[in-house]
Residue frames relative to the residue before (quaternion, step in Angstrom):
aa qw qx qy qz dx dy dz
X 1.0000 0.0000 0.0000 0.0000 0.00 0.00 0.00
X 0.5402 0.5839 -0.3685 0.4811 3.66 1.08 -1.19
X 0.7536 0.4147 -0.2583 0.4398 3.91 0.58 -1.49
X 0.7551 0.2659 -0.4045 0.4421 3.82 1.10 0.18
X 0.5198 0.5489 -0.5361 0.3758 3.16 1.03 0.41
X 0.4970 0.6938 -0.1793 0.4894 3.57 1.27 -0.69
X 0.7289 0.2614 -0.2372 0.5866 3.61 0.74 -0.63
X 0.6547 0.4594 -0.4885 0.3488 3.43 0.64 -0.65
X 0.5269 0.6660 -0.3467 0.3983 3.60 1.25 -1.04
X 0.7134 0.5698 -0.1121 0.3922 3.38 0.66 -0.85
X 0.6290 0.5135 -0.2766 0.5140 3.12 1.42 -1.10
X 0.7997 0.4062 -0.1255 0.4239 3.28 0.74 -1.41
X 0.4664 0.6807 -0.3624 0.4332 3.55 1.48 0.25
X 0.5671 0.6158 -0.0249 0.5464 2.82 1.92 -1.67
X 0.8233 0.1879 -0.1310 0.5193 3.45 0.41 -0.77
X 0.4410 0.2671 -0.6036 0.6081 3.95 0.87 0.69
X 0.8158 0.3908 -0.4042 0.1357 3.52 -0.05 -0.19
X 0.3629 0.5340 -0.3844 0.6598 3.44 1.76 0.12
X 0.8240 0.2531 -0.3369 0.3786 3.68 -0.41 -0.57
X 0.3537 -0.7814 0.4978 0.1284 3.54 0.68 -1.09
X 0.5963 0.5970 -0.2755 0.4605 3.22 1.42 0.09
X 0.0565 0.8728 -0.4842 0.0231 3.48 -0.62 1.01
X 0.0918 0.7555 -0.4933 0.4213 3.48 1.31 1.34
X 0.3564 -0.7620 0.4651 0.2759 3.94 -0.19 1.10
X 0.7045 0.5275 -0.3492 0.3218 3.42 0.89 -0.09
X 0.4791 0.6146 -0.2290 0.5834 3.25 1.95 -0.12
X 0.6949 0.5830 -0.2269 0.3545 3.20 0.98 -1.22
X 0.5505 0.6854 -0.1722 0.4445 2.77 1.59 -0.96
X 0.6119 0.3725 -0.2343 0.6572 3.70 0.68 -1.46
X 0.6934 0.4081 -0.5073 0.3087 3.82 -0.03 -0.52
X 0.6816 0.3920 -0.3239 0.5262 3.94 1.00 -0.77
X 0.5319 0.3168 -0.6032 0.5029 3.61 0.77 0.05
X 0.7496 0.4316 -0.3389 0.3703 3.91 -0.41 -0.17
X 0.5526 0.4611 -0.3949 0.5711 3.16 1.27 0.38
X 0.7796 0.2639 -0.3248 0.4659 3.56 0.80 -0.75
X 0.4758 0.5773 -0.4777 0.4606 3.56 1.04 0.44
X 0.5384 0.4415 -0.4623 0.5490 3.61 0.80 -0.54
X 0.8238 0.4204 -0.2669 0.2709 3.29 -0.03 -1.22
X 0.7496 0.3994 -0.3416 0.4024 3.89 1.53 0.42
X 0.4402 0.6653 -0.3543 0.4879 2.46 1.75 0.61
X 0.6097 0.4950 -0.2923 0.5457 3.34 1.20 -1.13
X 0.4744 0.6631 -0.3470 0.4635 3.75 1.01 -0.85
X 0.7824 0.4789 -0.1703 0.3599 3.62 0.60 -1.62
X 0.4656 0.6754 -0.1108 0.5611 2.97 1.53 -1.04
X 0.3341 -0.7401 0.5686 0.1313 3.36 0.25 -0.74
X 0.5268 0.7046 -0.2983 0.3701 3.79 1.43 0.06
X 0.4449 0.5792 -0.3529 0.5849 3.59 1.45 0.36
X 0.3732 0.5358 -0.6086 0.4508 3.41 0.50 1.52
X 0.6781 -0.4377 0.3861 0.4467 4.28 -1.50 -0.29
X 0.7893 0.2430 -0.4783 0.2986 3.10 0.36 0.22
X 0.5789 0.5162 -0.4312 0.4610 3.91 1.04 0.16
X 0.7535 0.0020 -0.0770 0.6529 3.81 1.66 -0.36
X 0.1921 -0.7918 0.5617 -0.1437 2.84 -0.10 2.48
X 0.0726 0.8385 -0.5381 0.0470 3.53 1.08 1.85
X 0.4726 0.6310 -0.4006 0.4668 3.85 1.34 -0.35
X 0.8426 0.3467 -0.2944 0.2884 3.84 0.79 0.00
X 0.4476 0.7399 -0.3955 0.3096 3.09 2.09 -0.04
X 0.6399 0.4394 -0.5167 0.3611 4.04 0.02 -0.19
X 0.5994 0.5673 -0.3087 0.4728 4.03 0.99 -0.56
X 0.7730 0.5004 -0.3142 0.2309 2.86 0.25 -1.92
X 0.5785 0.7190 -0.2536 0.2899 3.55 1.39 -1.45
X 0.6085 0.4513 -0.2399 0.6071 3.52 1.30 -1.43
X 0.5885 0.5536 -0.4006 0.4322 3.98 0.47 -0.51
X 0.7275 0.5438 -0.3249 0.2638 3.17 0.71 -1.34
X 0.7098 0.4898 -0.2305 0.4507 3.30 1.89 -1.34
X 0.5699 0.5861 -0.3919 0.4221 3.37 1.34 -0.30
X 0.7180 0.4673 -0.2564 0.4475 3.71 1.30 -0.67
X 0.6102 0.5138 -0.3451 0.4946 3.28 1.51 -0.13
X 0.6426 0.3443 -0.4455 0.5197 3.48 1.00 -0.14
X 0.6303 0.5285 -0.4462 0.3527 3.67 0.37 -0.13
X 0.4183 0.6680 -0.2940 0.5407 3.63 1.87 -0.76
X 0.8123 0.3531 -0.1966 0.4205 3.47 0.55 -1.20
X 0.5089 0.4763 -0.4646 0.5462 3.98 1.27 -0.16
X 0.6541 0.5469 -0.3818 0.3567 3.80 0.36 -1.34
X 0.5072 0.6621 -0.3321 0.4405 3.87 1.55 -1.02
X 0.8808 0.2416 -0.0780 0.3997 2.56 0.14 -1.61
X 0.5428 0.4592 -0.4171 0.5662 4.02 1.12 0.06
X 0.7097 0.2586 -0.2920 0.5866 4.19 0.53 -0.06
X 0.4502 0.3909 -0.4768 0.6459 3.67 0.94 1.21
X 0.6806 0.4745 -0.3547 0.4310 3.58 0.10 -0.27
X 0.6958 0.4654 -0.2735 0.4737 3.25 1.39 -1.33
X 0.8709 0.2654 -0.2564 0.3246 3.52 0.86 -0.45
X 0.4149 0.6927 -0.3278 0.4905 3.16 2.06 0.71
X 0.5338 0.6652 -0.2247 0.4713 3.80 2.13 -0.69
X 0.7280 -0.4448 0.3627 0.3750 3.80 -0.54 1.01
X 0.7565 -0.0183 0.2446 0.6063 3.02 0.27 -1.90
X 0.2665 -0.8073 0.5113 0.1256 3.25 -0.34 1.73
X 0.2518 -0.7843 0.5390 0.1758 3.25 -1.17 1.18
X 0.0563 -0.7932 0.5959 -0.1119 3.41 -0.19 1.42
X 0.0529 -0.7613 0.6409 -0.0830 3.66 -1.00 1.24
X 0.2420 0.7678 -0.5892 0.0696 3.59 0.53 0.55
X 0.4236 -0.6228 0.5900 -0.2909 2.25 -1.85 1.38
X 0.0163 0.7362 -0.6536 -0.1745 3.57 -0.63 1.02
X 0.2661 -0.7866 0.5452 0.1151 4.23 -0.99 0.66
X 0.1859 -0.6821 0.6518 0.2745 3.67 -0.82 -0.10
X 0.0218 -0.7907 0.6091 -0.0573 3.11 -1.18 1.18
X 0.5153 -0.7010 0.4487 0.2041 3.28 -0.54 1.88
X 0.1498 0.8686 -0.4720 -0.0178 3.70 -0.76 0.54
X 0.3412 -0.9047 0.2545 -0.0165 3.19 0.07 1.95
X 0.3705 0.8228 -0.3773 0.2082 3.24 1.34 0.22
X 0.4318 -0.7270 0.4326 0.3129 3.78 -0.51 0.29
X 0.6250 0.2701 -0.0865 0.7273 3.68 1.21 -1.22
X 0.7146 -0.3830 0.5521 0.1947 2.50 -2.51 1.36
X 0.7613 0.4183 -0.3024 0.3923 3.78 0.44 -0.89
X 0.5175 0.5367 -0.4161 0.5207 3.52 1.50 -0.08
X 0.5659 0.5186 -0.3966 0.5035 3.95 0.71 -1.38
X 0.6730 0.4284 -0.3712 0.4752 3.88 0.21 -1.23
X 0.6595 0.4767 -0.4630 0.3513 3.61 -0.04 -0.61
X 0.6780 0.4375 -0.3371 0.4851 3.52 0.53 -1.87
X 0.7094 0.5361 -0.3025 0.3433 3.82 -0.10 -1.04
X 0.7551 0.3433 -0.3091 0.4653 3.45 0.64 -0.27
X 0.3941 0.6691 -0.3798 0.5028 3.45 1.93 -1.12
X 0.8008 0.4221 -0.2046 0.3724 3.57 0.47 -0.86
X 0.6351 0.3791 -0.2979 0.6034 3.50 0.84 -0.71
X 0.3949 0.5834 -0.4895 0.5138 4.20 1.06 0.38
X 0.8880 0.1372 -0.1859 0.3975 3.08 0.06 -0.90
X 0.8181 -0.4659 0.2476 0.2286 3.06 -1.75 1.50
X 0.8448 0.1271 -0.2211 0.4703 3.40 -0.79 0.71
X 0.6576 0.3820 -0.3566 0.5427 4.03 0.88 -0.19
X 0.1727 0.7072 -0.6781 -0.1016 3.07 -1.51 0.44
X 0.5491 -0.6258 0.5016 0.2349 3.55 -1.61 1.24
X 0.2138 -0.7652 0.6070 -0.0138 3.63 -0.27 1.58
X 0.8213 -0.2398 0.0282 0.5169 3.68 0.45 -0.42
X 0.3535 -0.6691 0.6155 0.2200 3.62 -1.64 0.35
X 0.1474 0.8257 -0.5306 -0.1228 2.86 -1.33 0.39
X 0.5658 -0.5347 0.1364 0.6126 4.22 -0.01 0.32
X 0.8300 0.0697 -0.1786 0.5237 3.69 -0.82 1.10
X 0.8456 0.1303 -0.1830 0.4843 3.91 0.84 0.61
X 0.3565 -0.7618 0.5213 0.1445 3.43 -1.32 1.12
X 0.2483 -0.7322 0.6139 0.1594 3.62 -0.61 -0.04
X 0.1936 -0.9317 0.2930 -0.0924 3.32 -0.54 1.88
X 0.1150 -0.8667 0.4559 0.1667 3.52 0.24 0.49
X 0.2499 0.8066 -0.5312 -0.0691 3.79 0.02 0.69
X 0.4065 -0.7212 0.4528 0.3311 3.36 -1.32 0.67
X 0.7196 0.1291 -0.4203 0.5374 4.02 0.44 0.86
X 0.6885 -0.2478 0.4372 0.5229 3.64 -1.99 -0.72
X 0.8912 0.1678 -0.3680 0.2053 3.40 0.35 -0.66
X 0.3893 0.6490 -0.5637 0.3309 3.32 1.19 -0.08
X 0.6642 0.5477 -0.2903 0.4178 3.79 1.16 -0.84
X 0.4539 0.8082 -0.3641 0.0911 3.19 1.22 0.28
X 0.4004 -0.8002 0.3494 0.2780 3.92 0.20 1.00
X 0.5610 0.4363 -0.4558 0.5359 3.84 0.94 0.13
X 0.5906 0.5103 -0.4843 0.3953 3.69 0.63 -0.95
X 0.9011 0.2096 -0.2699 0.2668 3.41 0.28 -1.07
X 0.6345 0.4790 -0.4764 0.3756 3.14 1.15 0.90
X 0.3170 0.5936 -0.5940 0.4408 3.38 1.08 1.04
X 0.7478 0.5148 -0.3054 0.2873 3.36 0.61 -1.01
X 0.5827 0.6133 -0.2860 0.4500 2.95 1.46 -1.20
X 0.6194 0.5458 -0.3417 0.4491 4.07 1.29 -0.96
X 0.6480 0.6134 -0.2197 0.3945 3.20 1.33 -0.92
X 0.5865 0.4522 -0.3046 0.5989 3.60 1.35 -1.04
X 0.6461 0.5863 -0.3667 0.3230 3.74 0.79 -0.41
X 0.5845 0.6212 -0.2757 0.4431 3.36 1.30 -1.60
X 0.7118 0.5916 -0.2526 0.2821 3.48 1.23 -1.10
X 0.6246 0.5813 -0.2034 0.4802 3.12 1.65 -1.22
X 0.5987 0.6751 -0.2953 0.3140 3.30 1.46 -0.40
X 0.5515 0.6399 -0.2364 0.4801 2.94 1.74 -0.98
């Protein structure tokens, strides 16, 4: 019940906020279309942790800002590299241990990574990623095991 009360919240957070409309007769069609998604998804059978991952929302939020500012150095440090005369590119494929326990943890770190600017997550495998960065530091092996602690802290929650 918690995971459809949770999605419906969401839906309709989502859709007053895409439309923007707050006329009660709109409002209306928007929560009927919120609880139509949501008996459908119901029917479906898709109201399970990984389609409403409601066990990560008090973490995930503080992650998000901590990965957006790291998004925004990687920007602006793989702008330098291709803004420099002679770009100094060292690429580099890395293993990168990845300790999560749940599929929904692996999905987090892996993409957390291919987010940010100059790395991308070429393959997965159980307890390691396989890294492609385009300098030394994007390849840097503490960076990505802060994150990785970080995708952990979350699963804890």
């Amino acid at each position: 019940m918690a995971k459809a009360i949770g999605l419906s919240v969401a839906l309709f957070a989502l859709w007053l906020t895409l439309s923007g409309f707050f006329k009660p007769f709109l409002l209306m069609l928007g929560v009927l279309s919120c609880l139509l998604t949501l008996y459908l998804a119901f029917r479906m059978k898709l109201l399970d942790d990984e389609a409403v991952p409601i066990q990560l929302r008090p973490a995930l939020l503080l992650y998000w800002g901590w990965l957006g500012g790291e998004i925004f150095k990687s920007a602006v440090a793989v702008s330098r590299v291709i803004l420099a005369r002679e770009m100094p590119l060292h690429q580099q494929l890395i293993a990168v241990p990845a300790a999560q326990k749940t599929d929904m943890g692996h999905v987090i770190f892996a993409n957390s990574i291919t987010l940010t600017p100059g790395t991308v997550t070429i393959e997965t495998r159980p307890g390691l990623f396989l890294v492609h960065a385009l300098t030394e530091s994007a390849a840097d092996a503490e960076g990505f095991a802060e994150m990785g602690r970080r995708v952990a802290e979350i699963e804890a929650w």
